[in-house]
Structures are given as C-alpha cells and as structure tokens.
C-alpha positions in Angstrom: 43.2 -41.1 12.2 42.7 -39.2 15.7 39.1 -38.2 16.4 38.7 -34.3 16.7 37.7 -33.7 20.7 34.7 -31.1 21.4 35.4 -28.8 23.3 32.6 -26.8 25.7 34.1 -23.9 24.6 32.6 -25.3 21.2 28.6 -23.8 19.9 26.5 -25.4 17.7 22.9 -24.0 16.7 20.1 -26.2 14.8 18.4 -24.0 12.5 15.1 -25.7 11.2 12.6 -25.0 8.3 9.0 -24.5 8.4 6.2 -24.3 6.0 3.8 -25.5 3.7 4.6 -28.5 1.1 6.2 -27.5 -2.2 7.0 -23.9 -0.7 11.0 -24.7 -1.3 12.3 -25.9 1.9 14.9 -28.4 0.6 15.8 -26.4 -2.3 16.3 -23.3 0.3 18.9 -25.9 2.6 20.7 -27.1 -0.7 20.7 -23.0 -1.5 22.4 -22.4 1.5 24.6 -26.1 2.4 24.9 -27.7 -0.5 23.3 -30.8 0.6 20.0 -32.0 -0.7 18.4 -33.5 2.6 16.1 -35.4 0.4 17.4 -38.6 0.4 14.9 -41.6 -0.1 13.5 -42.7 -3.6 10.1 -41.3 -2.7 10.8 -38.3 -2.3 13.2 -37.9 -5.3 9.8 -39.4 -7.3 7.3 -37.0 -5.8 9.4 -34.2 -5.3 8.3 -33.9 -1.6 10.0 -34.2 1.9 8.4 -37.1 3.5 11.1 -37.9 6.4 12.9 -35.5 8.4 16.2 -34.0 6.6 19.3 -33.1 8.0 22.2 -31.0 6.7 25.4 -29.5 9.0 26.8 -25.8 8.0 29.5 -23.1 8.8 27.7 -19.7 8.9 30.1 -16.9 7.9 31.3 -16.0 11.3 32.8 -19.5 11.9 29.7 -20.8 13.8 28.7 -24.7 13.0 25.2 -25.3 12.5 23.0 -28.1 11.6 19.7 -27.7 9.4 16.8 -30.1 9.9 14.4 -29.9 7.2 10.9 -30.6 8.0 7.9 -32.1 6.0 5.3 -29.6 4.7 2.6 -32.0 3.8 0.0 -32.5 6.1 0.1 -36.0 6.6 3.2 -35.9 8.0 3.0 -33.1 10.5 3.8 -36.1 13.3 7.7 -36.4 11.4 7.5 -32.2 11.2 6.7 -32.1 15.3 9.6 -34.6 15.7 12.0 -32.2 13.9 11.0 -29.1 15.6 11.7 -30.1 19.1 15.0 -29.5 19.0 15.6 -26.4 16.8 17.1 -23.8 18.1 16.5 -21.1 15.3 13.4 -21.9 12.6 12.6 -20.2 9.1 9.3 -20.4 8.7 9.6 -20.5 4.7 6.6 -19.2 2.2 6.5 -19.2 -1.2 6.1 -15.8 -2.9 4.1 -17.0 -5.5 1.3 -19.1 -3.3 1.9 -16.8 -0.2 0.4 -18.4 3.4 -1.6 -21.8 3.3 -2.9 -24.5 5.5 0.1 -26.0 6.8 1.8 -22.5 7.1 -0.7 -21.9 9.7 0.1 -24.9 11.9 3.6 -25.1 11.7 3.5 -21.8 12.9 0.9 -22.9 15.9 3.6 -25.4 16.3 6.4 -23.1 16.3 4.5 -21.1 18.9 3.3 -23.8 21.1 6.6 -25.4 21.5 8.5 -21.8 21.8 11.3 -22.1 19.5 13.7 -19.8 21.1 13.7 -17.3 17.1 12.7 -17.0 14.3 12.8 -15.9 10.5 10.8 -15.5 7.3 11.8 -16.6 4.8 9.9 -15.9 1.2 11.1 -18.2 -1.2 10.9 -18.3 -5.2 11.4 -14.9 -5.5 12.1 -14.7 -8.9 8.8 -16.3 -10.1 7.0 -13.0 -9.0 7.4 -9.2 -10.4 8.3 -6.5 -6.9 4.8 -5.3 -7.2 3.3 -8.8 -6.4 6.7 -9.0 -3.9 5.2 -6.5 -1.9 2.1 -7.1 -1.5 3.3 -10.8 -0.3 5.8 -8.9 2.5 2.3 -7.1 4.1 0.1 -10.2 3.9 3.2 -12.1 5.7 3.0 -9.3 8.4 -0.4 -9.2 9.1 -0.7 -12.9 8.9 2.5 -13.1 11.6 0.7 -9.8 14.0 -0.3 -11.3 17.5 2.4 -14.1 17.1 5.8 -14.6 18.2 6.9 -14.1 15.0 5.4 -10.4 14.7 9.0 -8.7 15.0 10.9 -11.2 12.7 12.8 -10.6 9.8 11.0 -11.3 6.6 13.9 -12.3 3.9 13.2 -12.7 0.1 15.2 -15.2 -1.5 15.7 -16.9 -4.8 17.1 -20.8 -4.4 17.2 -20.8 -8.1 19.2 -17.4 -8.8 20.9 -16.6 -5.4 19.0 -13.9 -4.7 18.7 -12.6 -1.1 21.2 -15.5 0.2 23.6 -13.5 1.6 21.1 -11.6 3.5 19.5 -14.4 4.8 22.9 -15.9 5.9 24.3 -12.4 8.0 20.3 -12.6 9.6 21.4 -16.0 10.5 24.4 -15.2 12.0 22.5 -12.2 13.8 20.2 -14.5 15.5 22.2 -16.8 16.1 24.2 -14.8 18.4 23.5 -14.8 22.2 21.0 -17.5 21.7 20.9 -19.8 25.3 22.7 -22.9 25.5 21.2 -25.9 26.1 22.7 -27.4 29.8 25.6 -29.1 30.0 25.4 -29.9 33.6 22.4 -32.7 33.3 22.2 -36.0 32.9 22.7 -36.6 28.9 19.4 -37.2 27.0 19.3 -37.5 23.1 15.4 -37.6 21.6 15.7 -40.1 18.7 14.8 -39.5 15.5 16.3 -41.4 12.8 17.1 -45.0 13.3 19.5 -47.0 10.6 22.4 -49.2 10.5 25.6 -48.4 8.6 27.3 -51.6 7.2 30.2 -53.0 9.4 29.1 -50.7 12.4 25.5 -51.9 13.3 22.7 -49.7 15.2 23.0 -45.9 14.1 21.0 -43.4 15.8 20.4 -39.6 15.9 18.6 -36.8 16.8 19.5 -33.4 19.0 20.9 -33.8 22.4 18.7 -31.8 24.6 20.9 -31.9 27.8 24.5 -33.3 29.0 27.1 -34.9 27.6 27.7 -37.8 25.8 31.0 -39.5 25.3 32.6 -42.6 23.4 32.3 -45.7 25.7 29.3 -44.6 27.8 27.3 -46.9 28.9 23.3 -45.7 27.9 20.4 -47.1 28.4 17.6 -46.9 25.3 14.2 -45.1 26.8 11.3 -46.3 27.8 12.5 -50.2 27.4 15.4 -49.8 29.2 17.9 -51.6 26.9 21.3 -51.2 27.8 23.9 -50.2 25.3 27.0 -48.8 24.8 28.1 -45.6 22.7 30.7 -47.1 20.2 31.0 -44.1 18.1 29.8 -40.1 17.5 29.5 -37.8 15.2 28.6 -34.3 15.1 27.7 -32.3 11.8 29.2 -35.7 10.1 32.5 -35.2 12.0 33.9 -38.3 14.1 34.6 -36.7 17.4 35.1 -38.2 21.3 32.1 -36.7 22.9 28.7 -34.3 21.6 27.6 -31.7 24.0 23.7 -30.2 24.7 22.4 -28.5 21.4 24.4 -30.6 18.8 23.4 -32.6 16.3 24.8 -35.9 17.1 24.9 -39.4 15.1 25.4 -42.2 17.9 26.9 -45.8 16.7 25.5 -47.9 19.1 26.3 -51.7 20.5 23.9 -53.3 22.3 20.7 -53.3 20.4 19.5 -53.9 17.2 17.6 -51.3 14.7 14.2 -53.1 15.4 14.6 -52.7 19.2 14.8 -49.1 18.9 11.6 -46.3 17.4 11.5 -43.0 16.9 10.5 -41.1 20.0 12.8 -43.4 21.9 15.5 -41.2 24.4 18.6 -42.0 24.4 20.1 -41.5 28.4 21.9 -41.9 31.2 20.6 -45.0 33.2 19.0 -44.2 36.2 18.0 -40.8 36.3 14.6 -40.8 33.9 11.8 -43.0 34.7 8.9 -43.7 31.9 5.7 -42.7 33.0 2.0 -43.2 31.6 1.4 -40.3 33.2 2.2 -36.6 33.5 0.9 -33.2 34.7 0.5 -30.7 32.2 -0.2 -26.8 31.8 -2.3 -27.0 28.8 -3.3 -24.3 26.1 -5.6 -24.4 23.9 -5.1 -22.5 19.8 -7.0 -19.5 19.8 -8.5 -20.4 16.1 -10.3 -23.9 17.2 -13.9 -24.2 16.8 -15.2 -26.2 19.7 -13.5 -27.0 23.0 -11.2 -29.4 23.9 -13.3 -31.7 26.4 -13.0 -34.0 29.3 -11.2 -37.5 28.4 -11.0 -36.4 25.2 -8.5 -38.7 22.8 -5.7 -36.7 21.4 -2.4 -37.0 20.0 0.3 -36.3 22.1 3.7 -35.3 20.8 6.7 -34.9 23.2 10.4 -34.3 21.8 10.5 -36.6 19.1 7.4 -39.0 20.5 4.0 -39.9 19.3 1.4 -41.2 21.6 -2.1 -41.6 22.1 -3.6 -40.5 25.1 -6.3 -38.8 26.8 -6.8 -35.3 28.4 -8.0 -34.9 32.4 -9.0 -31.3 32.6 -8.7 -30.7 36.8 -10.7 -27.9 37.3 -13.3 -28.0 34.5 -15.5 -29.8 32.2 -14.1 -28.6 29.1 -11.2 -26.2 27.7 -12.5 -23.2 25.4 -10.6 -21.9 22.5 -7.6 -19.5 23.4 -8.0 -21.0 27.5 -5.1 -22.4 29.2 -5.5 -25.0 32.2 -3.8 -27.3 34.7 -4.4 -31.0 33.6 -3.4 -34.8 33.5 -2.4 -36.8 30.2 -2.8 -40.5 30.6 -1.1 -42.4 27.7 -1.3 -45.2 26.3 2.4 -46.1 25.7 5.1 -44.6 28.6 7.3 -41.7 27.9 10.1 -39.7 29.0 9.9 -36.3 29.4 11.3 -33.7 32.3 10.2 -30.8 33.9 9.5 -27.9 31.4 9.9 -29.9 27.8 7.1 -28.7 25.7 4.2 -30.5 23.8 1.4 -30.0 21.5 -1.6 -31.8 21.3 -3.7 -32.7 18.1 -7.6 -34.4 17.8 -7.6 -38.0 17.0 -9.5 -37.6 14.1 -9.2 -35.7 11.7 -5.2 -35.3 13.1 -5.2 -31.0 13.7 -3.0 -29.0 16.0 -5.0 -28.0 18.6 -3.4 -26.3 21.9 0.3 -27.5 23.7 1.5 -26.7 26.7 4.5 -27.3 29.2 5.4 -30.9 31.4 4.9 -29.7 34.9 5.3 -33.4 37.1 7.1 -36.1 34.4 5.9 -38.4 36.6 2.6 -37.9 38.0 -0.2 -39.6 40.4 -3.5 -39.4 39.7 -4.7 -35.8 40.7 -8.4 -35.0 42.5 -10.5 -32.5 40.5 -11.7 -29.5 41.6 -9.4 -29.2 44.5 -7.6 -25.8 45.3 -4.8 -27.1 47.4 -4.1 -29.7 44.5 -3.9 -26.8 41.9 -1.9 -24.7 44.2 0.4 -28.0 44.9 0.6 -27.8 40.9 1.3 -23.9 40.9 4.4 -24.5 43.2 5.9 -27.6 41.2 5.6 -25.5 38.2 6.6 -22.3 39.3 8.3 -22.6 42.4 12.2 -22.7 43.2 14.0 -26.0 43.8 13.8 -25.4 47.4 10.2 -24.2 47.6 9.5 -27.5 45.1 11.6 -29.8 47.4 10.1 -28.4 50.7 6.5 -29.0 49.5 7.4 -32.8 48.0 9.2 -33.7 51.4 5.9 -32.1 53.3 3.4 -34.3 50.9 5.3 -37.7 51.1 7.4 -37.8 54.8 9.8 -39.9 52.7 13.2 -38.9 52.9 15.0 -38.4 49.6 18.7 -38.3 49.1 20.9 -36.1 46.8 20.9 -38.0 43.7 17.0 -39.0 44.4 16.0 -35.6 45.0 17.4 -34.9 41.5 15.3 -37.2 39.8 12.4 -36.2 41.1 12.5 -32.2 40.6 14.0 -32.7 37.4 16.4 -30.4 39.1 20.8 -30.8 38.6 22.8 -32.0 40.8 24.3 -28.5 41.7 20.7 -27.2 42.5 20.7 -30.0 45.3 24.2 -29.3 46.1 23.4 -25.6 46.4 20.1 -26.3 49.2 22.1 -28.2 51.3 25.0 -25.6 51.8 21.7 -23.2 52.3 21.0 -25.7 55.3 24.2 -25.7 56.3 24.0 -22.2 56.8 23.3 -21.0 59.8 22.5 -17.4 58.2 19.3 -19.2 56.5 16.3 -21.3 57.9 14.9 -24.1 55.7 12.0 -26.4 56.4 14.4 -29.3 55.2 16.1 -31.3 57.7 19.3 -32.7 56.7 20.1 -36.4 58.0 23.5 -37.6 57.9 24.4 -40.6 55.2 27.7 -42.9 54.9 27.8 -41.8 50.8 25.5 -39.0 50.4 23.0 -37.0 52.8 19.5 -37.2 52.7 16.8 -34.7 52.9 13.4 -34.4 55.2 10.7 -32.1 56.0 11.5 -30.2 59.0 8.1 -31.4 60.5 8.7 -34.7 59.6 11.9 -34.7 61.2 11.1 -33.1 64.1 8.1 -35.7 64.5 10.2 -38.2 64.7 12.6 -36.9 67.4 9.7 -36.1 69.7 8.5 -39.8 69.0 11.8 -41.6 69.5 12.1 -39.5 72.9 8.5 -40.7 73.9 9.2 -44.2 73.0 12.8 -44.8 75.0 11.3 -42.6 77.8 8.4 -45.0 78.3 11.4 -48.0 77.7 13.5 -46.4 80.3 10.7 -46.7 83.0 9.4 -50.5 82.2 13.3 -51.6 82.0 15.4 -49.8 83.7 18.0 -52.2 84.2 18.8 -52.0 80.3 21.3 -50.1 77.9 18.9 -49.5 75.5 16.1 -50.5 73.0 17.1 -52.5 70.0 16.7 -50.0 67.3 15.4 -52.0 64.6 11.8 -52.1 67.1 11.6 -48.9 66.9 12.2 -48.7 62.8 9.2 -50.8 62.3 7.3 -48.8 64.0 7.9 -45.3 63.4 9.1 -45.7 59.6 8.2 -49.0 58.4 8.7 -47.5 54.4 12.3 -46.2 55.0 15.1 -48.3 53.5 18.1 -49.4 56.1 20.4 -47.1 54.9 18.0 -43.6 55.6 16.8 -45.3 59.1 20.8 -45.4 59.8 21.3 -41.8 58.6 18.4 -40.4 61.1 19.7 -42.2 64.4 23.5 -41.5 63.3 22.2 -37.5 62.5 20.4 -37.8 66.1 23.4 -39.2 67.8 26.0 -36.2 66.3 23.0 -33.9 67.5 23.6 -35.5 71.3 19.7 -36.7 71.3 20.4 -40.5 71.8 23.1 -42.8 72.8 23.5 -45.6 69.6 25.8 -48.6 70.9 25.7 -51.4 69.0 22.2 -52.1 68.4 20.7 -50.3 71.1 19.2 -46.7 71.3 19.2 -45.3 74.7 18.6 -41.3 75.9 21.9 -39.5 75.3 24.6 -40.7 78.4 21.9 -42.9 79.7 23.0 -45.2 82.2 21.6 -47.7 84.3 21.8 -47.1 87.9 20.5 -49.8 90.3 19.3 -48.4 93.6 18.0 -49.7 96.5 16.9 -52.9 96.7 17.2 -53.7 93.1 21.1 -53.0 93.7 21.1 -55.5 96.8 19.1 -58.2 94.9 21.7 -57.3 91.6 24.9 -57.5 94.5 23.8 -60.9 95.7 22.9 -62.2 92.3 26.8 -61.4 90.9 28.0 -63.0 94.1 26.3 -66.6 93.6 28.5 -66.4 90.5 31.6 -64.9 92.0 31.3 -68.4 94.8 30.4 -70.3 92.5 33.7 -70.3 90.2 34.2 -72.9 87.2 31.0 -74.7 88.9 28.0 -72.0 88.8 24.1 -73.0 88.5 22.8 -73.8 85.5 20.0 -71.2 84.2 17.2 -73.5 84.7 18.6 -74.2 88.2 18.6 -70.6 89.1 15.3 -70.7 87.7 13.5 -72.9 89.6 15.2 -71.0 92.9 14.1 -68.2 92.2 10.8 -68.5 91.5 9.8 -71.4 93.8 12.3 -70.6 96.4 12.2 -66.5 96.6 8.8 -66.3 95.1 9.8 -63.9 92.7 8.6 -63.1 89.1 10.8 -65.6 86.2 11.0 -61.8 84.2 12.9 -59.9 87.4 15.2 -63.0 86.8 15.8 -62.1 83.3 16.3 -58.7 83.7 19.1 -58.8 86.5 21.1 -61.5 84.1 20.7 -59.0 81.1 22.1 -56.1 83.4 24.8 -58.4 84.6 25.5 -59.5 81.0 25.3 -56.4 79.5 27.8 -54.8 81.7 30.1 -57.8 81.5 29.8 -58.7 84.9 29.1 -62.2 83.7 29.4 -64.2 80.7 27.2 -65.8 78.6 28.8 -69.8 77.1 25.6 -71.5 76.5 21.7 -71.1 77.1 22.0 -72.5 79.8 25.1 -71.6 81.5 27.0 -67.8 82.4 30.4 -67.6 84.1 31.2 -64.5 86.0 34.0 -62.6 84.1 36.6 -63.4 86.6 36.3 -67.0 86.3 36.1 -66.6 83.0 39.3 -64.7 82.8 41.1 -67.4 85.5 39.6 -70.0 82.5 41.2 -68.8 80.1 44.7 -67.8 81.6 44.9 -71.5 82.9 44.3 -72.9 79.4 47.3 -70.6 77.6 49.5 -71.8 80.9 48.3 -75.2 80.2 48.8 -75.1 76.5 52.4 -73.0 77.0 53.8 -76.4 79.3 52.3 -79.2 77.3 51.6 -77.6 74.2 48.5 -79.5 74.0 45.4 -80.2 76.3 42.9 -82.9 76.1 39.2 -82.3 78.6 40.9 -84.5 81.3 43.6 -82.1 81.3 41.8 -78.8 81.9 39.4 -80.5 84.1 42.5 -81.4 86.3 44.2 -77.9 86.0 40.7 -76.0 87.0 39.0 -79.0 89.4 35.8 -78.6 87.4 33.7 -81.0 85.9 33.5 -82.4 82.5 29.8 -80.9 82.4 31.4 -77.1 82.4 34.6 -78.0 80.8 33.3 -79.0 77.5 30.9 -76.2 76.7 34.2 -73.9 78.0 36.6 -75.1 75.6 33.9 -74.7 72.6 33.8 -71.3 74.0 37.1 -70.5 73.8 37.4 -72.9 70.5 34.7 -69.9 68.7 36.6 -67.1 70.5 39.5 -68.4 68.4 41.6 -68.6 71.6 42.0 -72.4 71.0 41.7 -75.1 68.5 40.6 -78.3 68.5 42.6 -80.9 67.0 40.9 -84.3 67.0 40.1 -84.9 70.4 43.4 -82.1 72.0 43.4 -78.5 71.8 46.2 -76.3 70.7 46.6 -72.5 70.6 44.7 -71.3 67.6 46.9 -70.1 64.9 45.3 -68.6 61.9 45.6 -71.1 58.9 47.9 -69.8 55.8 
C-alpha cells in the first residue's frame, strides 16, 4: 500500500489544552475527536491525565490538526511544560462549576512565558450550572485573564456531556487557526521528543512536534545530546503513514539505530552536525509578577526547554538578585547538556517546592562564561539577541578573529543557510559596505572581520618585505612559516582560502609553496650577478663531471674567504630558476648537461634497447661516481627502469 506524500503546500496546527486537574480536558478532546487520549491503566483508575495525550483532527474547513492533552495535576506540571512547547493554538479549559484554581493560574504563567502564538477559553461542564451562575463565571474568567495575553480571547461555554457549545468552539478554532505563522521549513530538522515506545515488529518509536525542517524516510539522524546515530525507518503524521513530516506537525518517527532505553524524554531528534549540546546558555530572564521573594544569585531551579527537564542554576549578570515582575540578562549552568537555538523559550521553576517562577528566551545556545557587571558584555548580549544576522555575524567575527565558513556561520547564529547566503551576495555587492571580509574556499567561502582581515594583509606585506631584503636571491617564503606565525588556530583549508583570496586580489605571488610580493622577481645586480655568472659557469665546464657540494664548499670558504650561507643562497637561486639540477645532496648538474644526459640515455636505450653503467659511462666519458646517482635520477623521474643490473625505457606496468 503506497505511503501518502506531504506536500508543503500541506498545514497542520497543534491545538493543546490547559487547565486545572478534573476541569474536563480529556473529556473536552474525546467531545471534539473522538479519541480518549487517556490511555494507561492509571489513569483509566484515577480518572486523571498523568502523561501527555495526543489525538489528530479535521476541523470543519479541511484543516488537519493534532490535540495534545496536557496534565492538570500539579505534580505533573514537568509532563504539562513538555506538551506546551509545541502548541500552536491552547484552550486554557475551566470548569464552570469550580471556576479558576491553582493550576489554572500556572498553566496560564506558562502559557504566557512560553508565548503560545493564541489562545481560547474554554468553560467546560456547562450543564452542571444554571446561566445565572454561567455568568458570573464568564466575568470572573475576564477579570482573572485582564493584564494577560489572554485578555482579548474568546471565552466558549461548552458541555462535553450534552454537546453544547461544540460547534462554536470548533468555527473559533477554525478562526484562529487561520493565518497563524508556520513553523520554518528551511532549517535543519529538529523534533523535541516526548513519548518514547516500541511497537512490536518495528522497534524504537518516537514522537513529539517538529519544531523546524524536514524530516524524510531514510534520513540519517542523530539522537540529541548523546549523539546516537540512527536512521528514520518510518513516519507518521496524525496516525497516517506518509514519506516525509514537515515543521509544525505532529510526527511519530520509527527509528533503527537505538533502543527505547537509549532514548528520554527531552531528547531532540536532528540533523547531525548542525546542534551542539551545551551546559551552558545565555538567557533573557523574567521573573512572574505574583512571586513573593526574588529569584537570587546561583539560585537552583528547574529548567525546562522544549520537551527537557534539567537542573541548573541561575547567573544573574548585572545584579545580585531578580525582583518579582523584573526581567534580566543571565547565564543558566546545567547540570545535564541540552539543545536548544536561538529564540526557543523556557520557564524556570524553584527546586523546592517545584513552582513556576519567571521564563524567558535562549539568546547564545552555546555560551562561555560571561563577566558580571560589564556594559560592553551586556551590550555584546543586546546585539546577539536583537541584532540582524549581519550585525550578529560582524560582532562574533570582531570578538573571535576566527574565520567561520558558510555552514559554520550557520551553526553558530542559529541563523539558515539562506540568511548566510543572503550576507555574502550583500558583500558581493559593490552597492553595500560590510565589515565582513569574504576569503575565497575550494567548497564553500569563509567569512572574516574586516579588521581582522585587513590585519593580516598589512602583516603578510611586512613579513615578505622584511624576507625580500635578507634574501633577495629567493622566489619566496615558504608559506606554511608564515601560517604558524600569524594564524597558528586556523585549519589548512581557511589558511589556503586567505592566500588564494590575496593572490585573486593581486597582493602576493603563491607558486608552489612560496609567497612572494605580487610579480616579484629576483634580479641579481652587480656583483652578486658576476659572482651568480661565474658560479653557473663552473657548472656549464664542468659537464657530466661537476664538484661535489662539499668540494665547492671547502673552495669557497677556505679558498674565496666567503660566508658557507652566500654559497647556499647562489645554489638556491640557480636551482630555483633551473639553471641547475639538483640529483643528490651532494651533487647538481647544470640543466644542459642534464638535458645532453638524458638525450644520450633514450639514444642509447633506442640502439641497444638496453644499457648497463659501463655503457652510459662509455657513451657520456664520465665516471661511475656520477653515472650511478644519474641513472637513479632518471630511474625516479620515470625516464628509465632498472631491470636487474640493465636499464630499459620505463613503460608503465599494466
């Protein structure tokens, strides 16, 4: 049976309940789905919602939507905050008959602090309460909601019993569910877990919302913050087999590659790579107006992030302590990594006893320890959270000097690919000035801060000027001296991309391994060229029979009086410009006897069709002492090969 293929052109909404316990949640979802999301023994006996619930449905304009039923009981307010994070529409639902209670209150904090994009209220058990009693409980909703998000939202009475108000609260469904903002396809696919089974004959099940991307059949995934890699064997969305789940569905993810005890709640489900777990991360943090004491410095709390629990503790930056109704910049230090990007929300609660006390917004997913009480730190905070990609990446390039490339820089803005894509056309443009340099790559560019960058160029100019002066007889400066010590952090690949973005730019000459001014040439003048002339010519006489390195050594200095290093710097200038040839360490051939080598051999060879030493020595009137080390020459030049004690021409072998 074919799978059904989503299409983008495809929206699903999650609509999620809210409330305090026994207000009629589940009995609301069946009311409305058909399904009765309670669906383990305990909660059958006690007649409560302990885990999160989950039911799809088609809305009466066509639209799929999935309901996630939450827990209303206080003690499980940790499986409530793992439901909420990826609802797209909530009912905060309140019985007529007990009106609003504890947990009413904080799921609506919640609701608030984690900015559920609308909202509803729904009064439930209508028909347990006269329309006198009915209206009193619509105004004490509505001053209860004034001041909150929730002030302007719909307040539906309903009847899960009778069916009354149900087809209202359906068509103010479909009215908010129109226009809402979908969730980005674009990004790298990331699914908070939330339930975690196995279905016989399949193995590892798991689900949850998928907050960004796209996730397809035969993806390879890796399971967050462990790291195990796995492989997507199967999907369904709204209980549907389809080929792929898209950003704001519901999706159930057979998985292969792990088993059901590797995996927890609070895990994420992603694309390898592009997330990185962190024990750290920098927070704008708000504290619940209602609190009685402040939040205060290294204070323990419970931190809850898409569908994840953790312990940590709170580093206020510019204060001692965080009064009721305050908002700050601050650090979270955990106790157990997480994954989180730019812009998810959180909420906090006390240790002990577990209440909702302020949330906030991930600013860095990945943070360094911060100083306190440092304005240019929270200004550096202001930008990351506030700022545009380019004004984020300008001010990360400025703080490290590292170099980022395209699908680095995404990673570390939590930005998309596109965004990237979209700065470096900006500077391409020669309508628009950036303080981003852009370096040249093989696969990808990378990006650097215009300061850093030009930095560098003024440095490498220093460094080959000063080279060009102490050796002026040489092409260039092996690059990889100058690597270690101008950018001793930078990987190969980024070091290539400056000096091959410097070369297009005409600033140096590259050859080979060797940086040199742009068109530098040696030019020998004066006596350097005579002493250069006369050198060359000792070789030129000297033919198949020319003095041995140590010999020219010991003339040189002892007889000329001259310096071993002037020695070694004409025979790199005569090497380098292939004047002469280099067979040994101890012996160079000029290139022309070199050349008259090499054409007698193939002559040789093309009579006789092989040579032995005795034979070349008597076709060139050299000596064994030269003939040897020339033959292994030509042997590795693959002009030759030796077979047993002969050479032939050198064939490549088949």
């Amino acid at each position: 049976m074919a799978k059904n293929r989503v299409t983008h052109e495809e929206h699903h909404i999650i609509i999620g309940t809210a409330g305090h316990v026994d207000h009629g949640k589940t009995q609301l979802v069946k009311a409305l789905t058909g399904v009765d999301t309670d669906r383990l023994k305990e909660e059958k006996e006690r007649g409560i919602s302990i885990e999160l619930g989950f039911a799809p449905f088609v809305l009466p304009n066509g639209l799929r939507a999935g309901f996630v039923d939450v827990p209303g009981h206080e003690r499980f307010i940790k499986q409530m905050l793992a439901g909420v994070s990826g609802m797209d529409l909530v009912m905060l639902v309140i019985a007529a008959d007990e009106g609003v209670m504890p947990q009413t209150r904080e799921h609506l904090d919640i609701i608030e602090l984690l900015q559920v994009p609308r909202g509803m209220v729904v009064l439930t058990k209508a028909d347990l309460v006269d329309d006198e009693w009915l209206e009193l409980m619509v105004e004490e909703v509505k001053e209860f909601l004034e001041g909150t998000s929730l002030s302007q939202a719909p307040i539906i009475t309903v009847s899960s019993t009778t069916g009354i108000g149900l087809p209202e609260l359906k068509q103010c469904i479909v009215d908010k569910s129109s226009h809402l903002p979908r969730r980005p396809l674009a990004g790298a696919a990331r699914l908070p877990i939330d339930r975690i089974f196995t279905v016989s004959g399949f193995g590892t099940v798991v689900t949850g919302t998928l907050a960004s991307g796209v996730i397809s059949v035969g993806d390879t995934l890796s399971v967050m913050p462990a790291d195990w890699p796995v492989r997507v064997r199967g999907l369904q969305v709204h209980g549907k087999k389809v080929d792929a789940a898209l950003a704001g569905q519901r999706v159930a993810v057979n998985l292969s590659g792990v088993e059901v005890s590797q995996v927890v709640r609070g895990d994420v489900l992603a694309k390898p790579g592009l997330f990185t777990p962190s024990y750290r991360v920098s927070v704008r943090l708000k504290t619940l107006p209602g609190r009685d004491k402040p939040l205060k410095e290294r204070e323990r709390i419970r931190f809850h992030s898409g569908t994840r629990e953790t312990l940590g503790r709170i580093s206020l930056l510019d204060r001692e302590e965080l009064v009721p109704g305050e908002e700050a910049y601050a650090q979270i230090l955990l106790e157990e990594p997480i994954v989180t990007v730019k812009g998810d929300r959180f909420v906090i609660r006390t240790y002990s006893p577990a209440l909702t006390v302020g949330g906030g917004q991930i600013i860095e997913s990945t943070a360094i320890k911060l100083k306190k009480h440092r304005q240019d730190v929270l200004q550096a905070l202001a930008t990351k959270e506030m700022g545009s990609p380019v004004e984020r990446l300008t001010q990360h390039l400025n703080q490290t000097g590292i170099p980022l490339s395209l699908s680095e820089a995404v990673k570390v803005l939590d930005v998309t690919r596109a965004e990237i894509e979209s700065i470096i056309k900006e500077i391409q443009s020669s309508e628009l000035s950036l303080d981003i340099a852009l370096l040249k790559g093989d696969s990808e560019p990378y990006l650097l801060a215009a300061t850093r960058y030009d930095g560098l160029v003024k440095a490498i100019e220093k460094e080959l000027g000063h080279f060009h002066q102490k050796y002026p007889l040489r092409l260039g400066l092996p690059k990889e001296d100058l690597k270690g010590r101008l950018t001793p952090l930078w990987g190969q690949k980024v070091y290539s991309a400056l000096l091959a973005t410097l070369q297009e730019k005409g600033r140096i000459t590259l050859q080979g391994n060797l940086l040199a001014y742009s068109g530098y040439v040696p030019v020998p003048q004066g006596e350097t060229a005579r002493r250069l002339n006369t050198l060359e010519q000792q070789f030129v006489s000297s033919g198949l029979q020319p003095p041995t390195l140590s010999e020219l050594t010991k003339e040189w200095v002892e007889g000329e009086h001259r310096p071993h290093s002037e020695l070694e710097e004409y025979l790199n200038y005569l090497t380098d410009t292939g004047r002469i040839k280099k067979i040994t360490d101890e012996l160079l051939f000029h290139r022309q006897a070199n050349q008259d080598f090499i054409d007698t051999v193939k002559m040789g060879l093309k009579t006789k069709g092989e040579l032995t030493v005795a034979d070349v020595r008597d076709l060139t009137g050299s000596s064994r002492k030269y003939i040897v080390p020339l033959l292994e020459w030509l042997d590795r030049e693959r002009v030759t090969r030796r077979v047993g004690d002969k050479r032939v021409g050198f064939m490549p072998k088949t």
